[in-house]
N, C-alpha and C positions, 0 to 999 in steps of 0.2 A: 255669525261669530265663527271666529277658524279657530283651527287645533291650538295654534298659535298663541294667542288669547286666552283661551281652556289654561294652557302650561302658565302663561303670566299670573293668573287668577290663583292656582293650585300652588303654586312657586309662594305666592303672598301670604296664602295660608297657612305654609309652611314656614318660612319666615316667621309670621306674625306669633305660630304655637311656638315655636322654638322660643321666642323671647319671654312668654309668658312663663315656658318652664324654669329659663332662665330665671325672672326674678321670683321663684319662689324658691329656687335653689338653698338647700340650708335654713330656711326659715319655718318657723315653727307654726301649727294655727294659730296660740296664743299671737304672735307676734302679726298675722295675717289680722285676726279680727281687731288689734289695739292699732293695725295702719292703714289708717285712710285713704292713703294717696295709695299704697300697695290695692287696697278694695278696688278705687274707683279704677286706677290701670289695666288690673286684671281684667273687669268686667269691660272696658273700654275694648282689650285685644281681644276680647270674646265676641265682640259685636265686631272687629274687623273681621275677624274668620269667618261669620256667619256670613259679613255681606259680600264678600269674595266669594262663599261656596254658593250664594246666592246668582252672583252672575256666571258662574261656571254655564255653560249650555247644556239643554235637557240631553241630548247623545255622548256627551261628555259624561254627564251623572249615569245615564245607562249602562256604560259600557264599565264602571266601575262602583257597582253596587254593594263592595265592599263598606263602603261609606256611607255614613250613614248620612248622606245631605238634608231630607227632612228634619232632621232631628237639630243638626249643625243651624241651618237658615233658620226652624224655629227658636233655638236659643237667641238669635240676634233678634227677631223680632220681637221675641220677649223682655229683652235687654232694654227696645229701644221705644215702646210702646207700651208695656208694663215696668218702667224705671222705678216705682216705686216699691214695688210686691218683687228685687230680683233677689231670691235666695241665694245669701252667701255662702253657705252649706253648700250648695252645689256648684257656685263659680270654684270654691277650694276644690272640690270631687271632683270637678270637669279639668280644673289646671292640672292637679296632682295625679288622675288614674284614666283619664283622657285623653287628654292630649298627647302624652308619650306614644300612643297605639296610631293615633292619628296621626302625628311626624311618621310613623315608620311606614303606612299604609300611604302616604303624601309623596316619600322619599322615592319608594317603588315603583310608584305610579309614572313620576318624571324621570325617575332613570331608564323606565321603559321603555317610556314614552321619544326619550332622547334617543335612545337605540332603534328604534321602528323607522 
């Protein structure tokens, strides 16, 4: 796998959080647990970020240990392998107090990245 690659991967993940933050923008728990389609979406871009950090390459994950990649790859595997046991408590904690630090840790990485 090339650096190349690495960036296309981290770029998606990026993408993919940003939209997530996006649709919970303004909205409330109450309104998160009475919308289904809002549930299944979220949980949905939780598994796309997981399996992009997932194909990231291990010297790519080394070299930015800021990240917490175990942690990212196992929520999607838990997502996708334990579909029925996935706590909504934490897909809302993970969109709402998560992902904002991981956009900005994502954003740094490829700006660096671009400049190198």
């Amino acid at each position: 796998m090339t650096q190349r690659d690495d960036q296309v991967y981290v770029g998606h993940m990026l993408d993919t959080a940003n939209k997530a933050i996006g649709f919970v923008q303004g909205i409330t728990r109450e309104t998160f647990d009475n919308n289904e389609l809002l549930r299944l979406s979220l949980t949905y871009l939780l598994q796309i970020i997981g399996e992009a950090a997932r194909r990231v390459s291990p010297d790519f994950r080394a070299a930015y240990p800021q990240i917490d990649w175990k942690a990212i790859v196992g929520m999607r595997s838990k997502v996708v392998h334990d579909y029925l046991n996935v706590d909504e408590d934490i897909v809302w904690d993970t969109v709402l107090n998560e992902l904002p630090s991981l956009v900005n840790e994502l954003e740094r990485i490829l700006n660096a990245d671009n400049l190198g």
